[in-house]
C-alpha positions as CSV (number, residue, x, y, z in Angstrom):
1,X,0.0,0.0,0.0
2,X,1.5,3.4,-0.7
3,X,-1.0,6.1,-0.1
4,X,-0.4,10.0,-0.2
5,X,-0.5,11.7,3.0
6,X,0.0,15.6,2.0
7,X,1.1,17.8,4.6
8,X,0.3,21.2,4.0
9,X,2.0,24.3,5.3
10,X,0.1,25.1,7.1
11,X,-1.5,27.5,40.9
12,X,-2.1,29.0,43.1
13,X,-4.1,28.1,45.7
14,X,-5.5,31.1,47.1
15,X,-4.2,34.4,46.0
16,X,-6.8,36.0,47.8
17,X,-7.1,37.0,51.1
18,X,-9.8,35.2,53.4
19,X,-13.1,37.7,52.8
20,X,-12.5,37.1,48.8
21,X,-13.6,34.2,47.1
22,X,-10.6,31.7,45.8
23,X,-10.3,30.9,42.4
24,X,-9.9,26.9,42.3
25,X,-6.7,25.5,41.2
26,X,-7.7,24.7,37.6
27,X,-9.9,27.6,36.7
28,X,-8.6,29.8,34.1
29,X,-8.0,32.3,36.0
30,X,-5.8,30.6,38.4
31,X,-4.1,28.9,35.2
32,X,-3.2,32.3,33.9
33,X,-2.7,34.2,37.3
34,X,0.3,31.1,37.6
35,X,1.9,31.9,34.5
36,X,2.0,35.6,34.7
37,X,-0.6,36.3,32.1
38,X,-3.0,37.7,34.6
39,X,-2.6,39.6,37.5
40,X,-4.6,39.1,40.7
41,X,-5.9,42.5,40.7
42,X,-7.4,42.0,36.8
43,X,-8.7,38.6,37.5
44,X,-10.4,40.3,40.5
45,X,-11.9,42.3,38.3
46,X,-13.0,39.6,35.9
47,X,-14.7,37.7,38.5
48,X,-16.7,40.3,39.3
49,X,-17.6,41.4,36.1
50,X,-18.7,37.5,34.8
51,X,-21.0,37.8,37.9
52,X,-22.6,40.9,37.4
53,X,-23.3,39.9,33.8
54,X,-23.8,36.1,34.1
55,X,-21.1,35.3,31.3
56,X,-18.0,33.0,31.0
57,X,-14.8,33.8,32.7
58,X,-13.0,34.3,29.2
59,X,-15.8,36.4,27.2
60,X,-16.1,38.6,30.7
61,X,-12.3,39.0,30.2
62,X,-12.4,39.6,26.6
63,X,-14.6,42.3,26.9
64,X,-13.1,44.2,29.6
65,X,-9.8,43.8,26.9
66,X,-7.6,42.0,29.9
67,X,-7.2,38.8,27.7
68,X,-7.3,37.8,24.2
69,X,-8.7,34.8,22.9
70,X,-4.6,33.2,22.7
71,X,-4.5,33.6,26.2
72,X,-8.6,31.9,26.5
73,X,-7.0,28.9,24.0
74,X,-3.8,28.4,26.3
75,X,-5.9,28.2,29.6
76,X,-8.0,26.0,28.1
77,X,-5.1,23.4,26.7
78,X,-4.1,23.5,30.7
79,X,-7.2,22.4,31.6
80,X,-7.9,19.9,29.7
81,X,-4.1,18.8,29.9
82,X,-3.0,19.3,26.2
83,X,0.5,20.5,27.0
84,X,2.0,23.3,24.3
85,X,4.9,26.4,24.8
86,X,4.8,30.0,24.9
87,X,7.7,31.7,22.8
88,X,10.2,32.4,24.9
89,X,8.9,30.0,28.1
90,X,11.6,27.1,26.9
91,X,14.4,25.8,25.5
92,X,12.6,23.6,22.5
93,X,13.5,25.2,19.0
94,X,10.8,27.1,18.1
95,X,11.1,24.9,14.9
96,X,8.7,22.4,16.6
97,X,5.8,24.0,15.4
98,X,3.7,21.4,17.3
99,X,4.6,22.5,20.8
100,X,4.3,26.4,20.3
101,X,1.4,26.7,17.7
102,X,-0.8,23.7,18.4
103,X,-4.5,26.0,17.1
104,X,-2.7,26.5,13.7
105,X,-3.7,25.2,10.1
106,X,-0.2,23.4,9.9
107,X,-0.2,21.9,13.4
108,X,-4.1,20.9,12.0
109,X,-2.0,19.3,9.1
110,X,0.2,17.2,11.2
111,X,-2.7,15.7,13.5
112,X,-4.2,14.7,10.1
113,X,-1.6,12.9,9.2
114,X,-1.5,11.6,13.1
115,X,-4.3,10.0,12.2
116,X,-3.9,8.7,9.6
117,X,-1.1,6.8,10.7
118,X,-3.2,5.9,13.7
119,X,-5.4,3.9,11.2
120,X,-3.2,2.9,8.4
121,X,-0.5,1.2,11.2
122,X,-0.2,1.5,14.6
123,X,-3.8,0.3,14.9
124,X,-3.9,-2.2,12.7
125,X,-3.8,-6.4,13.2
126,X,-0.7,-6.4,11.5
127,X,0.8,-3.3,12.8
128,X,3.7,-2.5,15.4
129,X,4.5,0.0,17.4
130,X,7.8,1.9,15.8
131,X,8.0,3.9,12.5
132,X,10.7,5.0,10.4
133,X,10.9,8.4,9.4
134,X,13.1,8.6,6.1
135,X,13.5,10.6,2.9
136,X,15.9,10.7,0.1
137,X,17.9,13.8,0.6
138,X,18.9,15.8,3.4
139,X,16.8,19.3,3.3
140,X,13.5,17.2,2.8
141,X,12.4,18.2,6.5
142,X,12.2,14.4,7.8
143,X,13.6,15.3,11.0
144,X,11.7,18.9,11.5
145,X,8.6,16.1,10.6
146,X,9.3,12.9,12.9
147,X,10.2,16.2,16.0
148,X,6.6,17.6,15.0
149,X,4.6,13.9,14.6
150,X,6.5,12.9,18.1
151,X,4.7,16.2,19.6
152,X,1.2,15.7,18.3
153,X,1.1,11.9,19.2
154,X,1.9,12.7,22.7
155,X,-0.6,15.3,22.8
156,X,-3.3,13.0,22.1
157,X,-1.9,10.9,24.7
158,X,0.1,8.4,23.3
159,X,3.2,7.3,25.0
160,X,5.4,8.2,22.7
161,X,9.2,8.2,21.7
162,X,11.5,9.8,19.3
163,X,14.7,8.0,18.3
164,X,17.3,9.8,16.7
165,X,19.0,7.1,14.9
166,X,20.6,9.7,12.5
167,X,24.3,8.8,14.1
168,X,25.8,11.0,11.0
169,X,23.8,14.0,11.0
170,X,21.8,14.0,14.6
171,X,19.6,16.9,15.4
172,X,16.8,15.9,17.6
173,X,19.0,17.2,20.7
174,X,19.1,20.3,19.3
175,X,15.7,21.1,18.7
176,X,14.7,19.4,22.2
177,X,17.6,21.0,24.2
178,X,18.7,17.6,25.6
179,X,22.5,16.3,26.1
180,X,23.5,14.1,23.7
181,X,26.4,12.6,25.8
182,X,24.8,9.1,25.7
183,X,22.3,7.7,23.4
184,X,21.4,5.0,20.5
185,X,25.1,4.7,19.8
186,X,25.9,3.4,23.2
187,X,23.0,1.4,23.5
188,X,23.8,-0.7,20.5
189,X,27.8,-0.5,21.4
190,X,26.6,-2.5,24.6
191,X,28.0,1.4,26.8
192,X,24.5,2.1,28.2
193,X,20.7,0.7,28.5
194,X,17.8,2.1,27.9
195,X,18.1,4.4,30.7
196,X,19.8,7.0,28.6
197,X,16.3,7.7,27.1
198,X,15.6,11.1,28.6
199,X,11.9,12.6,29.4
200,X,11.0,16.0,27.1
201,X,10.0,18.0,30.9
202,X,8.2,20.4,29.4
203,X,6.1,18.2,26.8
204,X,3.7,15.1,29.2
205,X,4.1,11.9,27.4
206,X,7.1,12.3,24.7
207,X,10.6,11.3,25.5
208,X,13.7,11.2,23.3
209,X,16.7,8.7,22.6
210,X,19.2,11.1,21.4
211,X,21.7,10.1,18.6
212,X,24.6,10.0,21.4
213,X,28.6,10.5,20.4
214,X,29.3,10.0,16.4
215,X,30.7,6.3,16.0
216,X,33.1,5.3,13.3
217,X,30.9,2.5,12.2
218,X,27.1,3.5,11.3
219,X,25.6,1.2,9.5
220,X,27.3,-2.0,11.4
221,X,25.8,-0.8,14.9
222,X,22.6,-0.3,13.0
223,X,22.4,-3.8,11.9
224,X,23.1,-5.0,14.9
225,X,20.7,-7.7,16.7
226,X,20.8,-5.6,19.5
227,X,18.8,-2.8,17.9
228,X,15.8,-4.9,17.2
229,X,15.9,-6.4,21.0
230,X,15.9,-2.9,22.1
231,X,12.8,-2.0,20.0
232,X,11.1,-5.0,21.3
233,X,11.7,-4.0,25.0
234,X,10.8,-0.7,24.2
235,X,7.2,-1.2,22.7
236,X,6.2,-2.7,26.0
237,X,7.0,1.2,27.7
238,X,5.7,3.2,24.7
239,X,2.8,3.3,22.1
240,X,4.0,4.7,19.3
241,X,7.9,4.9,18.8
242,X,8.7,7.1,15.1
243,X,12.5,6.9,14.4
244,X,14.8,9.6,12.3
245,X,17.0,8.1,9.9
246,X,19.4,9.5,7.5
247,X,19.2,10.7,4.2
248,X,18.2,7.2,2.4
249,X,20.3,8.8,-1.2
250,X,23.4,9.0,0.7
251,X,23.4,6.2,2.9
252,X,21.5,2.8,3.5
253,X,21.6,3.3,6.9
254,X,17.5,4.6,6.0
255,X,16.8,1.0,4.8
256,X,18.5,-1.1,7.4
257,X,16.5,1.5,9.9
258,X,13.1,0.6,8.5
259,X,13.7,-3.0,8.7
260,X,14.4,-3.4,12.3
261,X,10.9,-0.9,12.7
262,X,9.1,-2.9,10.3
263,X,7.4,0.2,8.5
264,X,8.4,3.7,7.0
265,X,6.9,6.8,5.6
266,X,8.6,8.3,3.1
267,X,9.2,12.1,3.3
268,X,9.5,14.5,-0.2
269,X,9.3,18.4,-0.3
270,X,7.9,20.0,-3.0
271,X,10.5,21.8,-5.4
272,X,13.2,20.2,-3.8
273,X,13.4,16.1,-3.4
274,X,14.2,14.9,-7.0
275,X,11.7,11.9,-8.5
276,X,14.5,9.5,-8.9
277,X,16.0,9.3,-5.6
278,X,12.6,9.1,-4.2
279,X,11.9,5.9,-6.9
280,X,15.3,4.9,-5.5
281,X,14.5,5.2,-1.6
282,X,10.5,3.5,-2.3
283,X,13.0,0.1,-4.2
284,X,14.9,-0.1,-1.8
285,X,12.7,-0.4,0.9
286,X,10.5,-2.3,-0.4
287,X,13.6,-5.0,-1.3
288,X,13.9,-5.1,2.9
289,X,10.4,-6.1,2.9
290,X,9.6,-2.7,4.9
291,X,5.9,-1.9,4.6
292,X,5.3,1.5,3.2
293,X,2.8,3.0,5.4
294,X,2.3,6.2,2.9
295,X,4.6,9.5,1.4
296,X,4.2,12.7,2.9
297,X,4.3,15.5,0.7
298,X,6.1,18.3,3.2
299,X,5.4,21.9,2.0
300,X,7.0,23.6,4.7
């Protein structure tokens, strides 16, 4: 099956005193108040104002022109504990357009194609639980793409992983802000465990296995046995694991990757990825007896 999946470019407790009524933990108020959107003084006024005129919290604070329907959307996500950033509140590359800009047409985009992939493998009889990320050429946004899928699957819930297992070019540490002093490379050189996987604190359910130090030897520690035992263990802890590979044109570390996962999407950008690498990359997958879940069209 190889179907076209386009993407488009797309608390305080009581910070009143005892004569004032407390705003509970999870209202938006208090959510906002925590976060230094809100002062005490406006959400005062708020409060009273939503009385006197019997509406919602976030219309009353609307009108009065203390808040603005952002600041309504992030309350809201905190609430109902669908964790995203504020520019400038973390470390995380603003490049994962997931965590910072969840309400957008793009972000829309890549739940769609959460989805999708929801249905067409991770759900399925003869599914599994990992998926390789790959694409032909460096530049075709694979890795901005598996960063961006690894947010939006954790959002819904899933427990999910990212595994850099780019050990040439590695950049999932960077957009995340993780160390990278440990990671795939050690696991499958028999350095480290599992352990070295490291929680994303600011993102509930997504962790990472960085790329760790650079080996000399790629391609042998990919094709290790030991790489497929540790993606067994693994989908025992986690529900969906996606996995960044290299540039499948200038390696075939990309098809040795999707073998030990089992499945792949392959990722083309328009005006950039040339047709006959991406004919190349589809072969050669499909000679490892990888299923092809679907292409992704990246417009980014």
């Amino acid at each position: 099956m190889n179907p076209n999946l386009p993407l488009q470019p797309v608390a305080i407790t009581d910070f009143r005193s005892k004569s004032q009524p407390v705003v509970p933990d999870r209202s938006i108020g208090s959510i906002l108040v925590n976060v230094g959107r809100l002062s005490v003084a406006d959400a005062e006024k708020i409060m009273r104002y939503q009385s006197e005129c019997n509406v919602r919290f976030g219309d009353a604070a609307i009108e009065l022109g203390l808040l603005t329907p952002a600041d309504i959307d992030f309350a809201l996500s905190r609430q109902f504990e669908y964790a995203y950033l504020l520019p400038g509140q973390s470390e995380i590359s603003e490049e994962v357009v997931a965590a910072y800009e969840p309400f957008t047409n793009r972000v829309e985009a890549l739940r769609a194609l959460r989805n999708q992939l929801m249905a067409r493998w991770f759900q399925t009889s003869d599914g599994g639980r990992a998926l390789a990320i790959t694409s032909a050429e460096r530049g075709d946004g694979r890795s901005f793409l598996a960063a961006n899928l690894a947010v939006v699957f954790s959002q819904q819930g899933q427990r999910t992983l990212l595994i850099d297992a780019d050990l040439r070019n590695p950049c999932q540490h960077q957009l995340f802000n993780l160390e990278n002093r440990v990671g795939l490379s050690s696991i499958l050189s028999s350095r480290n465990g599992i352990e070295s996987i490291q929680g994303v604190p600011e993102l509930q359910n997504l962790s990472l296995l960085t790329a760790g130090a650079p080996p000399p030897n790629p391609l042998e520690l990919l094709g290790r046995p030991l790489f497929s035992e540790m993606l067994q263990e693994l989908s025992l802890q986690f529900d969906v694991i996606l996995i960044d590979t290299p540039a499948g044109a200038e390696f075939s570390d990309a098809q040795t990757i999707a073998a030990r996962a089992g499945a792949a999407i392959v990722v083309t950008h328009q005006n950039f990825s040339h047709v006959n690498k991406v004919r190349d990359l589809v072969t050669a997958l499909s000679e490892t007896r990888t299923q092809l879940v679907g292409t992704v069209l990246n417009n980014f």
